[in-house]
MITOR-300992 format. One record per residue (C-alpha): x, y, z; residue in one letter. Coordinates in steps of 0.25 Angstrom, whole numbers, plus 5000, padded with zeros to 4 digits. Example, Ala and Ser with C-alpha at 12.3 -4.5 7.8 and 13.67 -1.06 7.14 Angstrom:
BEGIN
504949825031A/505549965029S/
This chain:
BEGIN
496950104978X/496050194986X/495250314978X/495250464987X/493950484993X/492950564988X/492850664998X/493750655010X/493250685024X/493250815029X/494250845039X/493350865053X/492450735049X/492850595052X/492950505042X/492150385044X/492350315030X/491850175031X/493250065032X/493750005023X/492750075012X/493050014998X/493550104989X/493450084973X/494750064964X/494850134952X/494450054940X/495349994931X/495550064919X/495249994905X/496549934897X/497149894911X/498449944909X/499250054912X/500650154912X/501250244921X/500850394921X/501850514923X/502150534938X/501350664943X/502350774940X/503450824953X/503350934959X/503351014972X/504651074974X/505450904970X/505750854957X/504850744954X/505750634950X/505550564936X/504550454934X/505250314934X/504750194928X/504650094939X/504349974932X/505649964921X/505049864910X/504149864898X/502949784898X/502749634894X/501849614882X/500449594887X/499949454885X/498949424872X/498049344882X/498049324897X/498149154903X/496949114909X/496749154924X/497149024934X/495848944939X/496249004954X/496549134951X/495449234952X/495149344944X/495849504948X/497149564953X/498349494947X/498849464935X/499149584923X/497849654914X/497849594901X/498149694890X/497249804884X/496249754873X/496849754858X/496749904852X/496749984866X/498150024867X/498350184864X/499250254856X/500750234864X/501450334868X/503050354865X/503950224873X/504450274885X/505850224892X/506150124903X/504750064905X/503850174903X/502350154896X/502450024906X/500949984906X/500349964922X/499349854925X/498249924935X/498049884948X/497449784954X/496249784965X/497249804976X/496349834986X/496449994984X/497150015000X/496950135009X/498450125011X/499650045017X/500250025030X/501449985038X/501749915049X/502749825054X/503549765068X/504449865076X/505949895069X/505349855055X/504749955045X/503249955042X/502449875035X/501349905027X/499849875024X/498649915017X/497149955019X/496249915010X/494850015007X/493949875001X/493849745002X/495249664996X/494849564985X/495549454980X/496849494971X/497349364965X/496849334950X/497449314937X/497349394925X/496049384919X/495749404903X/495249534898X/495249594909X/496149684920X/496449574929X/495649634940X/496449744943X/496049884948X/496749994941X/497650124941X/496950244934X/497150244919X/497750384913X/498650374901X/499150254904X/498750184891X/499550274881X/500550164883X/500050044883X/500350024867X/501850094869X/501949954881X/501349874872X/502349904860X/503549894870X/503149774875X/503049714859X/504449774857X/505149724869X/504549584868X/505149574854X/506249614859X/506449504867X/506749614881X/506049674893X/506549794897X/506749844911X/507049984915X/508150044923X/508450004936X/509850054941X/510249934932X/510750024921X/509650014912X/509849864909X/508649804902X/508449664907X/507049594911X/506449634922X/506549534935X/505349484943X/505949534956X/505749434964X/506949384972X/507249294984X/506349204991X/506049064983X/505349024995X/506849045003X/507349135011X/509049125013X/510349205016X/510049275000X/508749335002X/509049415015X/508649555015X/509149675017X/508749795024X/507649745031X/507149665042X/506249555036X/507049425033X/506649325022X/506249215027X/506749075026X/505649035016X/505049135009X/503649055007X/502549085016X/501549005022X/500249065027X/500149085039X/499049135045X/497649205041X/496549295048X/495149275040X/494449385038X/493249425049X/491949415043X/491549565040X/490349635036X/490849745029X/492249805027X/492949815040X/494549875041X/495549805048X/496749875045X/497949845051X/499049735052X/500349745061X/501449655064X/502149615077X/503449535082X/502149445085X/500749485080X/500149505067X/499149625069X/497849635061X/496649735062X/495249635063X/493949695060X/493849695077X/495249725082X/496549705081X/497149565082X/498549515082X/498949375078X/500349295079X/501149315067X/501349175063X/500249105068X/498849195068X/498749175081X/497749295085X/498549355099X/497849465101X/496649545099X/496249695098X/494849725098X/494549875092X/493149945095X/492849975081X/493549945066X/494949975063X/495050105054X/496650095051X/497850085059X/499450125059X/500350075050X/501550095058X/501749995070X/502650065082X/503949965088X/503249895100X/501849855090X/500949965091X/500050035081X/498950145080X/497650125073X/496350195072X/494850115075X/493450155075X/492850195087X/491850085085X/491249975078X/490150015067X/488750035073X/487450055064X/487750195069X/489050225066X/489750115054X/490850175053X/491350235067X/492550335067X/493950295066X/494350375078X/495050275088X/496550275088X/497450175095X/498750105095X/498849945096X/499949875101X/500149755091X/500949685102X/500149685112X/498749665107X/498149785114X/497449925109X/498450015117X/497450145117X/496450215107X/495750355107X/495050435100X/495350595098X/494550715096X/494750835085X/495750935085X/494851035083X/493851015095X/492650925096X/492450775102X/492350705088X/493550605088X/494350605076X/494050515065X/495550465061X/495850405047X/497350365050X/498350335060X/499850305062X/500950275070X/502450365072X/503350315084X/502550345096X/501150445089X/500050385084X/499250485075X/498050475068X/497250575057X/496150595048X/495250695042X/494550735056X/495850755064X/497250665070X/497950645083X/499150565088X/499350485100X/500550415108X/500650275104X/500850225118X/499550295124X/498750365114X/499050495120X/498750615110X/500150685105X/499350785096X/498250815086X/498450875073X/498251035071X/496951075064X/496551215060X/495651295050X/496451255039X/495851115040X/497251045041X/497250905047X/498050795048X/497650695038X/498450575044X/499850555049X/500850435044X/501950365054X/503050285054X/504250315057X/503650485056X/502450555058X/501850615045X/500350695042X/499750745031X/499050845034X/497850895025X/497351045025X/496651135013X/495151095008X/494750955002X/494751014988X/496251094991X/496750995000X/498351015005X/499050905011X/500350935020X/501150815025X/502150825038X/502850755045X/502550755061X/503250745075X/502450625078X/502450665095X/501850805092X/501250815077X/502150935075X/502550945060X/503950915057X/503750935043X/502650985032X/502750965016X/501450995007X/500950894998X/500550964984X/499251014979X/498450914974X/498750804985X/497350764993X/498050655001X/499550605005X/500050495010X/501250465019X/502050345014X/503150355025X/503550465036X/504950435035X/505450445025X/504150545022X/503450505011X/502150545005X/501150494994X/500050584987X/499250594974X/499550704970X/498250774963X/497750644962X/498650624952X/499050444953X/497650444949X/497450284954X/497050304969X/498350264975X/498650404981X/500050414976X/500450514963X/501750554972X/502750524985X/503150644991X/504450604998X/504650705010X/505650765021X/504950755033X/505950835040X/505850945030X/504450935024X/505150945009X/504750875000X/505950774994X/505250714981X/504050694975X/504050544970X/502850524958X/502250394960X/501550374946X/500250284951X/500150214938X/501750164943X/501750134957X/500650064966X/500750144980X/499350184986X/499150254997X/497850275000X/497050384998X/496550465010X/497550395019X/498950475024X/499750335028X/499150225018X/500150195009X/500250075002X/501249994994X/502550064994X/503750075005X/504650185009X/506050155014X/507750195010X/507150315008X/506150274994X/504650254992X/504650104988X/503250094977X/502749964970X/502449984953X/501149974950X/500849814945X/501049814930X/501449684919X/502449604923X/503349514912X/502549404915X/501449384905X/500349414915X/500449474930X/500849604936X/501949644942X/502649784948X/503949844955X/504349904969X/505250044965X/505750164975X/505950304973X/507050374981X/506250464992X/507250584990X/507450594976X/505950534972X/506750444960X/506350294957X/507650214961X/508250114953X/507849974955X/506349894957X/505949784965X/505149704953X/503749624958X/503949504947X/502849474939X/501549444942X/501949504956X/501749634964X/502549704973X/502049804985X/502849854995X/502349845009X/503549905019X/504949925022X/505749835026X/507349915031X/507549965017X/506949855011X/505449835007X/504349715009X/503449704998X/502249604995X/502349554982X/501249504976X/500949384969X/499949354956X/498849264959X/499549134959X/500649164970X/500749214983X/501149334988X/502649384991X/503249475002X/504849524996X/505849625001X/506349724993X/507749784993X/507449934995X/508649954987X/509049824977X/507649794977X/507749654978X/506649564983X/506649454993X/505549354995X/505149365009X/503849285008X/503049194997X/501649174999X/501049044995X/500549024980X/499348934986X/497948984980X/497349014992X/498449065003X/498749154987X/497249204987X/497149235001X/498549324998X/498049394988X/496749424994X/497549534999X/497649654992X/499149684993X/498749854991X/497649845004X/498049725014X/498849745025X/500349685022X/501249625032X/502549565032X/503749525043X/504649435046X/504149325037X/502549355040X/501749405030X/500349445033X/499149495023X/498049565030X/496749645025X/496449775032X/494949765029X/493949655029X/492649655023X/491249545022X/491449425012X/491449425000X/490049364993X/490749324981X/491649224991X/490949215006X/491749105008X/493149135005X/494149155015X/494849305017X/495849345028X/496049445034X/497649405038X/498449285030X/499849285035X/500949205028X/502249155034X/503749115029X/504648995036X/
């Protein structure tokens, strides 16, 4: 997960941060466990609900000695830490009911994203992607000895006080020959806690239809590969984000253009060439296959490495063709172009923004609707969020006293339809969806684990009220948005009117291997609903979109199997395999080479495609080996 910058531009200069700049995770904290802390308290004018264990279960016994790591697996990401050394357990704290004191694992090297995206084919919700801010390494390995599996981790606090109370409840409910798991609209019954994984068995069939949603599962569930892109050959890191889908064409951002490529076969059909390095682009994909993104004026000269990020333009994905691009100046006066950090796509207006100024355009022609006000204050608009609705956050007060205001926008003229103030204390918000409005912030930087998220703040954007204040402890749930960003969020879903979040990854039943859970909170009353879409052991689930009122999600594998796409029952909660990625060693390497919290996620229709938003010079360890930018799999 992305750290905050240091010192953030000032509002009148261009930022000209270098792309895809690496940026350092937090290091993993000794003992390599931890427990969930108290949700920040509520507040501002809504009850805050009560916090809710999301995981229902005690923990397994830790094992006395970890099994030798496979010959073929290498070492980091999978597999759970091996226990704390003999005598390093602190005093326990008093038992706590249903599941509380459940010990976390810390995170592994995900990749630390910039933030998600969505994108999708017209009359079907969006789908999502990452952006990573370093170089992605591999992720597979098995658990090694003495050590913390190669994981990353979350910031520590007071998280071992109940390491021993886990350890205790674990003896007690092993001699008791019981797992318990906690209440889940199932009237409290204690009974063992299922993997979750439901449907596919390499068939698809009349039982397994879905409900809700527009995807179909195929006849056969298992995938084959069916094409790759190598990675170009680089000298340093260069961005390439950006990855759409068509009725036809699979889209992917190269390090000279944009290309488009048959679906099923890789065929390249068309190519886009760009004068200068992608920056980022729209998440959000309009009904007849066109997006906005934002480009550099130039390619780097000796002169000028990194040039501005001041080009904005629309491509249409169907066509193959670069429909307009433009450049603007200042509000306040000059002929210095804007430098934009940002850009989105709402019905016919794209609109862009950063730090030095924003503007929106027609989709169709690039005319300029409108620019945002500026005054004396020192307001501007941070950057604007789409979709179905047109959101800003718009920052004003001192870098010191900052005072964040997010409103929702008629998208034609930039008119406010509605205001609400973010509290004291919030450097940087994050719209998770217009419509519904949902925002995410740290709230005085107070998750503590770079991930952006202490609190959702679920809003009426036709009043500017604010419905509930949902707490999102960061030692629970791994959403991330990044830091500096308005519209990159990442693992979660929004849809039947609740935020969907994945659990953090922590021990399974299973005697090694880490597992977690996908849980909802209602957006009007902010409480954890009833029911949970279990990962199984040794398996992670993330959502990636919405799918009608049901949700995709990647689930990923440990080191020895492939990969899974399932659909979740937004309200049972009940998994369907949609697609099972071959176990072969190295169709399974190059899978995981994908960091599942940066790379670029796509899935319709029986296709599956992983794609990496940055490429960067070989490695020296391993010239030789081969990465890709693209590997796409296919079902039937």
């Amino acid at each position: 997960m992305t750290q905050p910058p240091q010192q953030p531009p000032h509002p009148d200069e261009p930022s000209n941060t270098p792309p895809g700049a690496p940026n350092t995770p937090p290091a993993p904290p000794a003992g390599g466990f931890g427990a969930p802390q108290d949700p920040p308290p509520g507040g501002f004018g809504q009850p805050t609900p009560p916090p809710a264990d999301p995981f229902g279960k005690q923990p397994p016994a830790a094992p006395q000695q970890p099994p030798a790591a496979p010959q073929d697996a290498p070492a980091g990401g999978y597999g759970t830490p091996p226990p704390p050394a003999p005598g390093s357990y602190p005093t326990p704290p008093a038992p706590q009911p249903n599941g509380y004191g459940y010990p976390q694992a810390p995170q592994p090297g995900y990749g630390y994203p910039q933030g998600p995206g969505q994108h999708g084919r017209p009359g079907m919700p969006q789908q999502a992607y990452g952006y990573p801010t370093q170089p992605m390494q591999p992720q597979y390995g098995a658990p090694q000895p003495g050590g913390s599996g190669g994981t990353g981790g979350k910031k520590f606090s007071t998280q071992m006080q109940i390491i021993v109370a886990a350890a205790v409840a674990v003896v007690l409910i092993i001699g008791a020959g019981v797992i318990y798991s906690a209440t889940s609209g199932d009237g409290g019954k204690d009974e063992a806690s299922s993997s979750g994984s439901t449907g596919g068995e390499g068939k698809g069939g009349e039982d397994s239809g879905l409900a809700g949603g527009s995807e179909k599962v195929p006849a056969n569930t298992k995938s084959k590969v069916a094409f790759q892109v190598p990675q170009p050959v680089v000298k340093d890191i260069v961005q390439v984000e950006g990855s759409w889908l068509t009725d036809k064409a699979y889209v992917k951002t190269g390090i000279d253009g944009i290309n488009g490529y048959d679906r099923d076969k890789g065929t390249k059909l068309w190519s886009v060439p760009l004068p200068g390095e992608m920056c980022t682009t729209s998440r959000h994909v309009s009904k007849d296959y066109k997006t906005a993104i934002l480009f550099r004026e130039t390619k780097p000269t000796k002169e000028k490495k990194y040039p501005a990020c001041d080009q904005v333009g629309v491509i249409d994905l169907a066509a193959g063709k670069l429909l307009w691009s433009k450049s603007v100046t200042s509000a306040t006066g000059g002929d210095r172009p804007v430098t934009f950090d940002e850009v989105t796509l709402s019905g016919t207006t794209v609109a862009a923004g950063g730090t030095s100024g924003g503007a929106a355009f027609k989709l169709a022609d690039g005319a300029e609707l409108w620019k945002p006000k500026t005054g004396a204050d020192g307001c501007y608009d941070r950057g604007y969020a789409g979709g179905e609705a047109l959101a800003v956050v718009r920052k004003c007060g001192t870098y010191d006293s900052p005072q964040l205001t997010v409103q929702a926008l008629n998208p034609t003229t930039g008119a406010p339809l509605s205001s609400y103030q973010m509290p004291a204390g919030v450097e940087y918000a994050h719209i998770v969806s217009t419509k519904p409005l949902v925002v995410a912030a740290d709230v005085g930087d107070t998750a503590g684990d770079g991930s952006g998220i202490s609190d959702f703040f679920s809003l009426d954007a036709a009043t500017g009220k604010l419905k509930v204040r949902i707490p999102a402890d960061a030692e629970k749930y791994a959403g991330d948005c990044d830091s500096t960003e308005v519209e990159k969020c990442q693992n979660m879903a929004v849809g039947n009117n609740r935020l969907y979040l994945p659990t953090e990854r922590h021990d399974g039943t299973s005697e090694y291997g880490d597992t977690n859970e996908v849980v909802a909170f209602d957006l009007d009353t902010g409480k954890l609903l009833g029911g949970r879409a279990d990962a199984g052991d040794r398996n992670i689930l993330t959502p990636l979109r919405m799918d009608g009122t049901s949700i995709i999600a990647y689930k990923e594998a440990p080191y020895d199997k492939g990969g899974q796409v399932v659909s979740i029952d937004g309200e049972t909660f009940k998994q369907t395999t949609l697609m099972e990625n071959p176990d072969d060693e190295a169709i399974r390497k190059a899978e995981k080479r994908f960091s599942v919290g940066s790379a670029e996620l796509l899935y319709s229709d029986g296709q599956f495609y992983m794609a990496a938003p940055a490429v960067h010079k070989p490695s020296s360890y391993s010239p030789d080996e081969k990465v890709y930018l693209v590997v796409a799999y296919g079902t039937g």
